[in-house]
C-alpha positions as CSV (number, residue, x, y, z in Angstrom):
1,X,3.5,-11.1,3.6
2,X,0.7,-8.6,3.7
3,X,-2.6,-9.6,1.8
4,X,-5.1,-7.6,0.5
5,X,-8.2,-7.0,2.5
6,X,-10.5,-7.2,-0.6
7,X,-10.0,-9.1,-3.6
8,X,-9.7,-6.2,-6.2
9,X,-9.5,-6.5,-10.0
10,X,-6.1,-5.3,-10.9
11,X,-6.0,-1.8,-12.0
12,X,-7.5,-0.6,-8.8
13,X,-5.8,0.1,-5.5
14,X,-5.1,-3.0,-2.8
15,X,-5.7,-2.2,0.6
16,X,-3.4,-4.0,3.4
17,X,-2.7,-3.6,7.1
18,X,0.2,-1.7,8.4
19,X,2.2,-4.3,10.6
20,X,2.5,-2.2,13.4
21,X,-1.0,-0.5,14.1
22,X,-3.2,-2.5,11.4
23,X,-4.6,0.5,10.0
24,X,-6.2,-0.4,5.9
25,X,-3.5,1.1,3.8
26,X,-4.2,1.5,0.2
27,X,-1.3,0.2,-1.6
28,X,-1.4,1.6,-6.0
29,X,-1.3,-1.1,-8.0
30,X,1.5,-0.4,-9.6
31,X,3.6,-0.3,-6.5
32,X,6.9,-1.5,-6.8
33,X,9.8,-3.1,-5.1
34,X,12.3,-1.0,-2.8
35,X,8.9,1.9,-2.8
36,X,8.7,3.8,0.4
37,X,5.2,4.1,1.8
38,X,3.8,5.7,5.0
39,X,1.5,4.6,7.0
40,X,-1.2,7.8,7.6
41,X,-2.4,6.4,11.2
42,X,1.0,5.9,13.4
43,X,3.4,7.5,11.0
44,X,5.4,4.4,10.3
45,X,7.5,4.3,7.3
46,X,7.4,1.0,5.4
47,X,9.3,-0.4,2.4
48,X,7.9,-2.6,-0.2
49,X,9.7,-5.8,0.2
50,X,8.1,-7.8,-2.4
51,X,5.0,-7.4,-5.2
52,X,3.3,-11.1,-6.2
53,X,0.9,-11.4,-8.6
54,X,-2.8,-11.5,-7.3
55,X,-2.7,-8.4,-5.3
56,X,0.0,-9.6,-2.5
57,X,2.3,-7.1,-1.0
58,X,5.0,-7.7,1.2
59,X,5.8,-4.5,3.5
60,X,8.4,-4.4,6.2
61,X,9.5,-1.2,8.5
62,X,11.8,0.9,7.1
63,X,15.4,0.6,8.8
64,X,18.0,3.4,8.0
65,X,21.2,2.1,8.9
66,X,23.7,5.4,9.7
67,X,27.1,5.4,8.7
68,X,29.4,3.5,11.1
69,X,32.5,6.1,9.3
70,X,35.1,3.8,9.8
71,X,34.6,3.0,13.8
């Protein structure tokens, strides 16, 4: 689980680290689960995983399984 740098009133954007390069991200608010997000320094696409009250978001890399077409 990813927690927000600073302690922001809601309303405003939360800022968390990307897992891979810990660059700040600023997460909206109003982010929610299964939203895609990108990660400006390293390119990384994460998924939002989970949204808690308090500001915590949970973000994981973004797999893309591929079709296996029957094999």
């Amino acid at each position: 689980m990813i927690v927000p740098v600073d302690g922001k009133l809601q309303g405003e954007d939360n800022i968390a680290k990307c897992p891979d390069c810990d660059f700040e991200l600023n997460v909206p608010f109003d982010v929610e689960k299964g939203e895609i997000l990108s990660c400006p320094a390293c390119g990384l696409e994460l998924e939002v995983k989970e949204v808690n009250g308090g500001g915590c978001v949970s973000l994981q890399e973004l797999i893309i399984e591929g079709e296996d077409w029957g094999e």
